[in-house]
C-alpha positions in Angstrom: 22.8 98.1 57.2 23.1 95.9 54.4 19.9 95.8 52.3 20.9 92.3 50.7 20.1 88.7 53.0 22.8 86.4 53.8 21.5 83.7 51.6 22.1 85.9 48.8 25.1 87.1 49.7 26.5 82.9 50.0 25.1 82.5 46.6 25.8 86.2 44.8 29.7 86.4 46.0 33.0 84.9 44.8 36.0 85.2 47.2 39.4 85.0 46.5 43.3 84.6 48.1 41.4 82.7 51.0 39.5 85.9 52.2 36.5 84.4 54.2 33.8 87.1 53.8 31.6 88.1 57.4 28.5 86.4 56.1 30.5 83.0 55.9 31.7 83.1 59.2 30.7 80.5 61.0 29.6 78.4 58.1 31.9 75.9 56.6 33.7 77.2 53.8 36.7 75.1 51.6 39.3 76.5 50.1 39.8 75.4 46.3 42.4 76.1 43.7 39.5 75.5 40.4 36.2 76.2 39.6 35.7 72.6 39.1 36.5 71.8 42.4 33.9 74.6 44.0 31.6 72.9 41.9 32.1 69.6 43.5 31.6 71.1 47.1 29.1 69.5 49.2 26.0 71.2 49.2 26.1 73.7 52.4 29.9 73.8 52.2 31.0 77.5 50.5 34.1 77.9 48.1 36.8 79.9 49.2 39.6 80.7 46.5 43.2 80.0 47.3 44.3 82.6 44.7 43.0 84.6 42.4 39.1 83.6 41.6 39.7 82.1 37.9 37.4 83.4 35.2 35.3 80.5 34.5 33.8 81.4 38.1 32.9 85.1 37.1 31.6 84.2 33.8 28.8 81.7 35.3 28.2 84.2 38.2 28.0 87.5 36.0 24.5 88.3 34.8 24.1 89.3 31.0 21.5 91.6 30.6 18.6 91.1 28.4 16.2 93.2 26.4 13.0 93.4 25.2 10.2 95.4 23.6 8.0 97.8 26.0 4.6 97.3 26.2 1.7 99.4 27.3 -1.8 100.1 27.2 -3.1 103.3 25.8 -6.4 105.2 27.0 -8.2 102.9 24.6 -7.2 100.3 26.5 -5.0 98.8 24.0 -1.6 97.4 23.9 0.9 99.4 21.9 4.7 99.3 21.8 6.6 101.6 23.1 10.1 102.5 20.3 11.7 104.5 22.8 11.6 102.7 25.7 13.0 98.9 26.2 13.1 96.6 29.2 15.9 95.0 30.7 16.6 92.1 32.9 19.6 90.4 34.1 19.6 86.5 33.4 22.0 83.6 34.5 21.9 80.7 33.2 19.3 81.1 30.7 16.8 82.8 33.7 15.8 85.7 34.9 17.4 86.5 38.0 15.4 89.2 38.9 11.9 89.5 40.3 11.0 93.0 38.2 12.5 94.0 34.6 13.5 97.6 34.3 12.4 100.5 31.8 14.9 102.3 30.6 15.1 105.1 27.5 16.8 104.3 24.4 17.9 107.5 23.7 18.6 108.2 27.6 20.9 105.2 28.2 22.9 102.3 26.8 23.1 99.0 28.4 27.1 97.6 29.2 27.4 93.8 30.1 29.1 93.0 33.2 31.7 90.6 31.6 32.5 93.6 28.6 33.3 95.9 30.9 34.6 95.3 34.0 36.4 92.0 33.9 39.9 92.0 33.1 40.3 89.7 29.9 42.3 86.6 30.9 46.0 86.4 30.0 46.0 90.5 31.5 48.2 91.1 34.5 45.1 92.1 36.1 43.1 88.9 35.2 45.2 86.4 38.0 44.6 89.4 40.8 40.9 89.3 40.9 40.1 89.2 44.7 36.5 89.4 44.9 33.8 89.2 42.5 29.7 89.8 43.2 26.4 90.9 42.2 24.0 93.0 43.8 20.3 94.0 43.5 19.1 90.8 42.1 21.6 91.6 39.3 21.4 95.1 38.9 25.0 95.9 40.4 28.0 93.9 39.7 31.6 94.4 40.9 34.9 93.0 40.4 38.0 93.8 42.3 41.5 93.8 42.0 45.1 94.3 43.2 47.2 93.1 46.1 45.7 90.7 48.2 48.3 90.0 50.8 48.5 91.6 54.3 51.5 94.3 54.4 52.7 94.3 57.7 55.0 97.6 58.6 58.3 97.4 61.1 56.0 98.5 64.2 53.5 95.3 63.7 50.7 97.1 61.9 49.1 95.1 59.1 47.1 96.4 55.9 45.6 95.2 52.7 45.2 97.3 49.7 43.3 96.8 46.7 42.0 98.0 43.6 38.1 98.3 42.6 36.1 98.7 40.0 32.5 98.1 39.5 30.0 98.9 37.3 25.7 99.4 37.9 22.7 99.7 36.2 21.3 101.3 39.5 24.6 103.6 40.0 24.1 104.6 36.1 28.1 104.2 35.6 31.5 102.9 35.6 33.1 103.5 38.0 37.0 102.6 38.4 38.7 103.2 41.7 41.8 102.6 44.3 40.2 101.6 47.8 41.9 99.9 51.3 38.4 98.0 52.0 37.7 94.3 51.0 34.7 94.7 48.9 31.9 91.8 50.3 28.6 92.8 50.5 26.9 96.2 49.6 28.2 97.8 52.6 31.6 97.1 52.1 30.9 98.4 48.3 29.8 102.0 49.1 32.1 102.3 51.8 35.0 101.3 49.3 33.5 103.7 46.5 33.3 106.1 49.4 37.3 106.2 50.7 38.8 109.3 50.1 42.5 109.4 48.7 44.4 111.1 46.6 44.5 108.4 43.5 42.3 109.4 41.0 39.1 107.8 40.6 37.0 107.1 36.8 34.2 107.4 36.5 31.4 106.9 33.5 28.1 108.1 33.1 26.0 105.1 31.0 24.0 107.5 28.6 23.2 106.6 25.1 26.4 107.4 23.6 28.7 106.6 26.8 29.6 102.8 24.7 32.7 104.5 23.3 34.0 106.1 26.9 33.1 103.3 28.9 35.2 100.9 26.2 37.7 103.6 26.3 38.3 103.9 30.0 38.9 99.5 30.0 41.1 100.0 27.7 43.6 102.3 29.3 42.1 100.6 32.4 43.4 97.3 31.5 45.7 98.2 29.1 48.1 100.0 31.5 47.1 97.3 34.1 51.2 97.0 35.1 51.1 100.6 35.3 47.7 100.6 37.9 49.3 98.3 39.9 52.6 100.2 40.4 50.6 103.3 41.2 49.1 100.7 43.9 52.3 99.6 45.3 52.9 103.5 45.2 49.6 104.3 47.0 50.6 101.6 49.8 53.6 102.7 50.0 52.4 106.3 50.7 49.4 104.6 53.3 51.9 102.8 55.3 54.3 105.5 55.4 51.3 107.3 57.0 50.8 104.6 59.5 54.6 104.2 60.5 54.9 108.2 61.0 51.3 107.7 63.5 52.9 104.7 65.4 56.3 106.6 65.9 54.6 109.8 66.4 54.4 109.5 70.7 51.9 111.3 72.8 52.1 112.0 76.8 49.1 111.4 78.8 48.8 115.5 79.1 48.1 115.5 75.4 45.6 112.9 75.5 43.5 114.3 78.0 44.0 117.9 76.1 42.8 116.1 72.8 39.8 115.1 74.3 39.1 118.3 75.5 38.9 119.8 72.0 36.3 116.4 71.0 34.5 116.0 74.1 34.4 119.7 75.9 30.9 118.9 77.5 32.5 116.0 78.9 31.6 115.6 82.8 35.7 115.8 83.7 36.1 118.8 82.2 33.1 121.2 82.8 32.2 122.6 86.1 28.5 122.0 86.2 27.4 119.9 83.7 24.2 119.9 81.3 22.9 116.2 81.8 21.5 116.0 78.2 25.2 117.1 76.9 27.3 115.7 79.7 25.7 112.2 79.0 25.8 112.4 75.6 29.6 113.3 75.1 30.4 110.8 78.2 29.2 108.1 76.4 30.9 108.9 73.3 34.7 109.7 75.0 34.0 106.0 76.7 33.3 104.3 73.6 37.0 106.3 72.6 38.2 104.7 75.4 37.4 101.6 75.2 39.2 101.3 72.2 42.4 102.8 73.1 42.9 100.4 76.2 41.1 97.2 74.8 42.4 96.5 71.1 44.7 99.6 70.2 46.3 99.0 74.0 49.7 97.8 72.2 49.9 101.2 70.3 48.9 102.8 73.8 50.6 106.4 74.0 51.0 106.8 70.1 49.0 109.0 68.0 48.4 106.2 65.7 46.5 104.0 68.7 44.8 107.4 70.0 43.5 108.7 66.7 42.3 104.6 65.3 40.3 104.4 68.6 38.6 107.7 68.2 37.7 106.7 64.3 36.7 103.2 65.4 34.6 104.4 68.0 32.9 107.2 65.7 32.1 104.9 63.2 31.0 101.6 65.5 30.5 102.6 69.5 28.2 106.1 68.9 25.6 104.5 66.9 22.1 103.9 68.3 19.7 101.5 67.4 17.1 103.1 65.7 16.8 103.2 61.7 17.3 106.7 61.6 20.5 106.9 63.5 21.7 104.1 60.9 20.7 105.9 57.8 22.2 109.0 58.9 25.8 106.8 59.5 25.4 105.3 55.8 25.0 108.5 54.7 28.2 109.8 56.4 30.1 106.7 54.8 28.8 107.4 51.0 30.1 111.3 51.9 33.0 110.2 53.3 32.5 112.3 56.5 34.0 109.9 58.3 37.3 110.4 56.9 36.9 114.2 57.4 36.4 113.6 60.8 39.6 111.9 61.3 41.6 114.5 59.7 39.4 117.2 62.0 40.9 115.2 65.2 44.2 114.4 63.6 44.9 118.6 63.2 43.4 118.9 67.0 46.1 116.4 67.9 48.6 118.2 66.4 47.5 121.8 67.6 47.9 120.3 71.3 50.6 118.5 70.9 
């Protein structure tokens, strides 16, 4: 669950290309072509971006991070400045947006502003395809993404977005520079973008106290070759929703259904002959929640591989999850691992070994 409240989230996030993020809906958002104009909003109304958020939006939101001496007391019990050590903060605004500094080593680690390092410069290709902007962690984690913001809709109906990300942390410790499909909006949405797996190539720099050179390095080529990053985008789409078209052509009989669920659900009351209650209930509940997706909102892709195997992924990642903490730790740790994904391509090779 996300570890960040909505009121930050309505003050900490820019949104661009008319994208209402979840923790707007409901709320009454405008959408706006300037900063000027979000600034003019009533209070309680949010800004929504027509196009691309413009920069003097990200450069008031961004933090800048401060420093200052460390302090501490000695066994004397006197204070004493520390030359290896420094505290930082992020401000905004001339304040500090955060309720506790952080101590860092000099030698250890190098600080890299927000606005040096991951914001494309304006007048770059990349600068008017910023889709969504935000900080995290009172300040601590920052992110900026980028790419195409329009819904791709393939011959048999199926829409997709896909977008570019890269974000940068004092908490991660690097830069990190990345193709993802997922709408960055919130922290969730963050890890579970950092977390796709694909076969684009993803940067990534450790902040040490020499790292100023590679991180400047990597937005370079980053931004330099921006054209270039967004043709491998249009190539990665094209390769995603060549994917999607082969699943949605890609027909399956009723026999080859009920074999696939076989090979997920084995314990399954319908296809043991005397069941094990703790088992039976357990997988029964899970090849429901399957179900329930293939005939409520996959129903038009109903006998395809592409409607069997999205229901089975939607209802691993949503339907199986209990309450409890636990149970929801354990599924944010499957999305940072990208075990979801591996699970799909486990039940994608079952379909095809019974098909």
């Amino acid at each position: 669950m996300t570890q960040e409240n909505i009121q930050d989230l309505n003050r900490n996030v820019l949104m661009g290309y008319g994208q209402v993020p979840w923790h707007l809906w409901g709320k009454t958002t405008q959408e706006v072509d300037t900063y000027e104009q979000a600034l003019a909003l009533p209070e309680g109304t949010f800004a929504i971006y027509s196009g691309a958020i413009p920069q003097e939006a990200v450069e008031a939101l961004m933090p800048h991070y401060a420093e200052k001496e460390f302090f501490y007391e000695n066994g004397a019990g006197e204070v004493e400045s520390d030359p290896t050590k420094t505290v930082t903060y992020p401000m905004r605004d001339g304040l500090q947006i955060a309720r506790y500094p952080k101590v860092i080593g000099k030698d250890t680690y190098a600080i890299h502003q927000p606005m040096d390092t991951i914001i494309a410069e304006a007048g770059s290709p990349l600068a008017d395809q910023l889709i969504s902007a935000g900080t995290l962690k009172e300040g601590y984690q920052v992110w900026a993404q980028y790419g195409n913001a329009d819904e791709v809709v393939t011959p048999e109906g199926v829409s997709a977005m896909f977008k570019l990300v890269c974000a940068t942390s004092i908490g991660l410790g690097s830069t990190i520079f990345k193709h993802c499909t997922t709408l960055i909006q919130c922290d969730n949405t963050l890890t579970w973008g950092l977390g796709e797996e694909n076969d684009k190539p993803e940067e990534r720099v450790r902040h040490t106290s020499r790292s100023s050179y590679k991180v400047e390095k990597a937005r370079e080529e980053f931004y330099m070759t921006a054209s270039e990053q967004l043709r491998a985008l249009d190539d990665y789409q094209a390769s995603a929703l060549e994917r999607i078209t082969s699943d949605v052509q890609w027909e399956v009989t009723d026999k080859e259904v009920e074999a696939f669920f076989k090979t997920q659900f084995p314990q399954a009351e319908r296809f043991v002959d005397e069941a094990v209650p703790s088992k039976t209930k357990n997988q029964d509940r899970k090849l429901d929640g399957v179900l329930s997706w293939y005939n409520g909102k996959f129903e038009p892709y109903k006998g395809t591989a592409f409607g069997l195997l999205q229901s089975f992924d939607a209802a691993n990642r949503w339907s199986f999850r209990d309450k409890d903490e636990g149970k929801a730790d354990l599924n944010m740790q499957k999305v940072i691992s990208s075990s979801w994904d591996a699970d799909l391509n486990r039940a994608r090779n079952a379909l095809i070994a019974v098909s």
